[in-house]
OpenMM code with the backbone's topology and positions (N, CA, C; nanometers):
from openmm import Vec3, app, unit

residues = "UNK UNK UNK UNK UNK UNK UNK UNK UNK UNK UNK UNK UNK UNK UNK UNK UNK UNK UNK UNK UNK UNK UNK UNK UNK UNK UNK UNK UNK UNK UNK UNK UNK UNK UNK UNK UNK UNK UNK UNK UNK UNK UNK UNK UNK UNK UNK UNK UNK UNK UNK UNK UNK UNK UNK UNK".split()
positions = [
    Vec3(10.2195, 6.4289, 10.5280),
    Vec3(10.2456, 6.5175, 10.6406),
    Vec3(10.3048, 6.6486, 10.5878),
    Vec3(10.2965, 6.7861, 10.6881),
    Vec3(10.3179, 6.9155, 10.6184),
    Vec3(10.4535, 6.8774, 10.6615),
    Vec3(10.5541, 6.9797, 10.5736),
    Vec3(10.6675, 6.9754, 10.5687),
    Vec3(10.6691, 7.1077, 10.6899),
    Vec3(10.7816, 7.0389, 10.8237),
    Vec3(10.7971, 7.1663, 10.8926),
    Vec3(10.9285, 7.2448, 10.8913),
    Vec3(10.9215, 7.3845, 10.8808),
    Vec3(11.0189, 7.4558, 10.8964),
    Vec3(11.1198, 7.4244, 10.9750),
    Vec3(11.2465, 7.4731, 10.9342),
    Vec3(11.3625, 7.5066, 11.0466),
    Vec3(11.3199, 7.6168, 11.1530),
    Vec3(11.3741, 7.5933, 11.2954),
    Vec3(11.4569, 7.7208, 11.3420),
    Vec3(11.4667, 7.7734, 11.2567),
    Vec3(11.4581, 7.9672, 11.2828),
    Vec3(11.5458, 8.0667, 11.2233),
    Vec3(11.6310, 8.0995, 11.3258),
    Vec3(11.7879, 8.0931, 11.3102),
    Vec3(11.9003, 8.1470, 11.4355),
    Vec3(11.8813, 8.3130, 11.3753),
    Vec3(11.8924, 8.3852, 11.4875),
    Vec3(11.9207, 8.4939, 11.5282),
    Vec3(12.0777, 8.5438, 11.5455),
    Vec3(12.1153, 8.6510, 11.4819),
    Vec3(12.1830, 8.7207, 11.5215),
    Vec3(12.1872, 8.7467, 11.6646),
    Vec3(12.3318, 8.7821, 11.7538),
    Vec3(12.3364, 8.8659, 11.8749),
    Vec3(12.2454, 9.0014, 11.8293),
    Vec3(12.3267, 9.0490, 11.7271),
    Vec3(12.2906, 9.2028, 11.7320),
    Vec3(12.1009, 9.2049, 11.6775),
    Vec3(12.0388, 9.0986, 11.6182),
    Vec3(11.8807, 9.0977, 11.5679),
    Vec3(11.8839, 9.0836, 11.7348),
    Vec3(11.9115, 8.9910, 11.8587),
    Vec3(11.8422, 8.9583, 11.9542),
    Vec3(11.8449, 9.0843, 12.0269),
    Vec3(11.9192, 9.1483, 12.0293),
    Vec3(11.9688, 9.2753, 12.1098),
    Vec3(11.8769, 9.3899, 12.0555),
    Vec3(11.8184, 9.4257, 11.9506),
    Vec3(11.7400, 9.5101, 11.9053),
    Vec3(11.6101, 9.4480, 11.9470),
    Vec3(11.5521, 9.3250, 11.9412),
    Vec3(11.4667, 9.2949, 11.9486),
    Vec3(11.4526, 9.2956, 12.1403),
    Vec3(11.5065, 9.2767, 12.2064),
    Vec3(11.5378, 9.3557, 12.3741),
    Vec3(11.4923, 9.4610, 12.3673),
    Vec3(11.5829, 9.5789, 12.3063),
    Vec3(11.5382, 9.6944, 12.3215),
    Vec3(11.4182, 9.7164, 12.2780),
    Vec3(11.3410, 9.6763, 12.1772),
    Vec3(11.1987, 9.6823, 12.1916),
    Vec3(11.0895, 9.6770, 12.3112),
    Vec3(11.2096, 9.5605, 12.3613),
    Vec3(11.0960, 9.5648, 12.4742),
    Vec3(11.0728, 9.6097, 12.6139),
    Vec3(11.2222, 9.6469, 12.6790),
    Vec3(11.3276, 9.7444, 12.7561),
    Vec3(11.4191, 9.8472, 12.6559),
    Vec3(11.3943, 9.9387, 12.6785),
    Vec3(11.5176, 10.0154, 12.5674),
    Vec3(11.6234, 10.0251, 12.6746),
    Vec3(11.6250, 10.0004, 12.8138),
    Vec3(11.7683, 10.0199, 12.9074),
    Vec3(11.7807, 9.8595, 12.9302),
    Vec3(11.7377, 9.7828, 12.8815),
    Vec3(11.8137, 9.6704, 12.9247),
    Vec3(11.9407, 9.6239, 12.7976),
    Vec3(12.0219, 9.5539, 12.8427),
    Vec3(12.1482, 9.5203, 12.7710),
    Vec3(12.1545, 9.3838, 12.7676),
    Vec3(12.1685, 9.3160, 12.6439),
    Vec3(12.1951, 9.2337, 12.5827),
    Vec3(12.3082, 9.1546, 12.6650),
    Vec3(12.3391, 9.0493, 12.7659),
    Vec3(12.4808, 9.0007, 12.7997),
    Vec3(12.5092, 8.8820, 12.7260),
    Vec3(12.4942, 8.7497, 12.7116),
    Vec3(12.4432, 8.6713, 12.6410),
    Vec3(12.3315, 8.5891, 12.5501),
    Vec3(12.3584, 8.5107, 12.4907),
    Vec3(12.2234, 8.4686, 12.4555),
    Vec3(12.2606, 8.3246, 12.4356),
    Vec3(12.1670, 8.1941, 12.4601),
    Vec3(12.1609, 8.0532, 12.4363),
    Vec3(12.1002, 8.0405, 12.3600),
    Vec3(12.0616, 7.9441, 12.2409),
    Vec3(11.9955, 7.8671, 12.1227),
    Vec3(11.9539, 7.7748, 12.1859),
    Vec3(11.7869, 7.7829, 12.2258),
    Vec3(11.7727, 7.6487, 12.2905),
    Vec3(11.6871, 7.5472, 12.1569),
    Vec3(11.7224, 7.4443, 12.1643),
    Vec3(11.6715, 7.3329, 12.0018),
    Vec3(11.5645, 7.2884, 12.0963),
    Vec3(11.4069, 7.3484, 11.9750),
    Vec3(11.2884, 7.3115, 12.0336),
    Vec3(11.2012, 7.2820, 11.9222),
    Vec3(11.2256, 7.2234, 11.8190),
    Vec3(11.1882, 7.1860, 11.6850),
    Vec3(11.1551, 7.2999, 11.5728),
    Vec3(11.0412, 7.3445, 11.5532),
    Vec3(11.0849, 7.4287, 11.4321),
    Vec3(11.0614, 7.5527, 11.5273),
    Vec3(11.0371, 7.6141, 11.6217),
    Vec3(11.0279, 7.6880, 11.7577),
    Vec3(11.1753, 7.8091, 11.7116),
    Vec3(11.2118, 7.9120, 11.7760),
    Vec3(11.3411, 7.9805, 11.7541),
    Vec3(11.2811, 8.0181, 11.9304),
    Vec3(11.3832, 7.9463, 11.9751),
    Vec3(11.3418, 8.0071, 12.1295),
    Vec3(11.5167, 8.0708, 12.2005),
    Vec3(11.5878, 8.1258, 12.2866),
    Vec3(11.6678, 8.1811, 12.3183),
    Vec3(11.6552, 8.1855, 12.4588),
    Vec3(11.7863, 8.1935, 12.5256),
    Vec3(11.7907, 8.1743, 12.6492),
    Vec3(11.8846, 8.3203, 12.6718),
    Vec3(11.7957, 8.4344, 12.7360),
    Vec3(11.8900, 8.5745, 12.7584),
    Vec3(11.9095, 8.5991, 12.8574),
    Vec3(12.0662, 8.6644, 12.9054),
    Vec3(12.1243, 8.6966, 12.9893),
    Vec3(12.1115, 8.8706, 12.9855),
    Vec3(12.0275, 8.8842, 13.0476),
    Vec3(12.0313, 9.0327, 13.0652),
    Vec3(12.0442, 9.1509, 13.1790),
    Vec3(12.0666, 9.2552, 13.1030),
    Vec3(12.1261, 9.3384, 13.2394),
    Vec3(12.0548, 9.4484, 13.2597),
    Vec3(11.9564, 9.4840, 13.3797),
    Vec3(11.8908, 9.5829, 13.3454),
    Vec3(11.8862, 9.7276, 13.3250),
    Vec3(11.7944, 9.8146, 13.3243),
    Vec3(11.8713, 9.9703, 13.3762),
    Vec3(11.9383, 10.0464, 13.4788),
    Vec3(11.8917, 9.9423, 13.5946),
    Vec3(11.9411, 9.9727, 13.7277),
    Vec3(12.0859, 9.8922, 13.7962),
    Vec3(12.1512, 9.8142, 13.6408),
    Vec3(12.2423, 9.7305, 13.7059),
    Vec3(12.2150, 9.5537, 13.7936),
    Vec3(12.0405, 9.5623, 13.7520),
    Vec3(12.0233, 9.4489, 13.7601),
    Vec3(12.0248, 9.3261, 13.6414),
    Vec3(12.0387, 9.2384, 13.7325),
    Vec3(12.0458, 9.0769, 13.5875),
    Vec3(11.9548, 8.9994, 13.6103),
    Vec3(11.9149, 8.9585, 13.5006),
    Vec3(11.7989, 8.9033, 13.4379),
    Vec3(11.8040, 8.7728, 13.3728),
    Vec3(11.7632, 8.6629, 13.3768),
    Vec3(11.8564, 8.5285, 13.3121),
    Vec3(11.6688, 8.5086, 13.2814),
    Vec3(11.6663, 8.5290, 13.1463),
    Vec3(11.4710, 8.5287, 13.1320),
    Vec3(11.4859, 8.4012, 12.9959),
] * unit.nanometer
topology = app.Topology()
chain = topology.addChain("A")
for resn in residues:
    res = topology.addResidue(resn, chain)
    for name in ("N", "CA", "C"):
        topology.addAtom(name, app.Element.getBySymbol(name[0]), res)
């Protein structure tokens, strides 16, 4: 069998740049590590440009 990778954990500040890529006005509020085998998946709390929140 292939040997499978880890997760890679993320930085706040890698997850927060990687946001602004995709909103440059949204803001980073939290972030969750969700364990999904070798997967790097994240659970973000975000805030948008207009003062809205975002739990994506």
């Amino acid at each position: 069998m292939d040997d499978v990778p880890e997760a890679q954990e993320f930085s706040r500040a890698t997850l927060a740049r990687m946001l602004r890529q995709v909103d440059p006005d949204a803001t980073l509020r939290d972030s969750t590590r969700v364990d999904r085998g070798f997967c790097s998946i994240y659970r973000l709390d975000v805030r948008g440009d207009e003062g809205t929140e975002c739990d994506t």
